[in-house]
N, C-alpha and C positions, 0 to 999 in steps of 0.2 A: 456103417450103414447110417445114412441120414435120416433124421427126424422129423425133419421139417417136411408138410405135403409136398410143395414147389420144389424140394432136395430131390426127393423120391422121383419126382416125374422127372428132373431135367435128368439122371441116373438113369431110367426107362429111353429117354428121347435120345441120349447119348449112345448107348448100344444102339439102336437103331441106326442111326447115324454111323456108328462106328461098322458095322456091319454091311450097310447101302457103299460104305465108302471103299472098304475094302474088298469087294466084290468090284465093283469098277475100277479100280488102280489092277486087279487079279486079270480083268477083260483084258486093260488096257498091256499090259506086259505080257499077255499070249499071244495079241495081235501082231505085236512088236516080236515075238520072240518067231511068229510063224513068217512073217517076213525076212526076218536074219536065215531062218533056216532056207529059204526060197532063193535068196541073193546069195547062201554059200552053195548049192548045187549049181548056180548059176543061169537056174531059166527065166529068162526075161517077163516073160510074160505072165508066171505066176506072180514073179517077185513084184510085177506092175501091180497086180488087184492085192496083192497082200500088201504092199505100200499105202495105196487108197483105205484101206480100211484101219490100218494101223494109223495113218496121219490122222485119219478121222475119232480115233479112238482116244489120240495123244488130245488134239481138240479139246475134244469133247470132258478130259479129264481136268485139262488145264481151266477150263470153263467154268465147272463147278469147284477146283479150288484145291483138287485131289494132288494137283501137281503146282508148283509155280509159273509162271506162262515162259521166263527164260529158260526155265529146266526143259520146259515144252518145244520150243523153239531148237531146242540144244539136239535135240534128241528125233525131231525131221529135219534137221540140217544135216546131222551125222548120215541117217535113212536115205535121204536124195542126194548125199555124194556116194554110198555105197550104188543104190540103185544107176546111178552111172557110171559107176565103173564096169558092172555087167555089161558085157559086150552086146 
């Protein structure tokens, strides 16, 4: 446990942090996960809006720093060549 006041708080700011963080990476891998599950039954057109939201999610995570932007990148590239292999 730190001693120092400035210890103590950056301790406090860090779980907070740690917690904001980990709830959006949690968003961002549901969105992704309800997509996969969309593009394996094969219907187009869910798998279209759960695409949209998950790319947006990836974004969005890459932005604030949750993810890397290649890992980001890596990961709707994989998305939009699955999404087109749906017929």
């Amino acid at each position: 446990m730190p001693n120092i006041k400035s210890a103590k708080k950056r301790v406090l700011v860090a779980e907070v942090r740690n917690a904001r963080n980990k709830a959006e990476r949690s968003a961002m891998k549901t969105a992704v996960k309800k997509f996969e599950a969309a593009a394996a039954e094969g219907n187009r057109t869910e798998a279209e809006g759960a695409y949209k939201v998950a790319v947006k999610a990836v974004d969005k995570a890459a932005a604030k720093g949750i993810l890397h932007k290649n890992n980001a990148a890596h990961k709707k590239s994989a998305m939009t060549l699955k999404l087109r292999k749906i017929g």
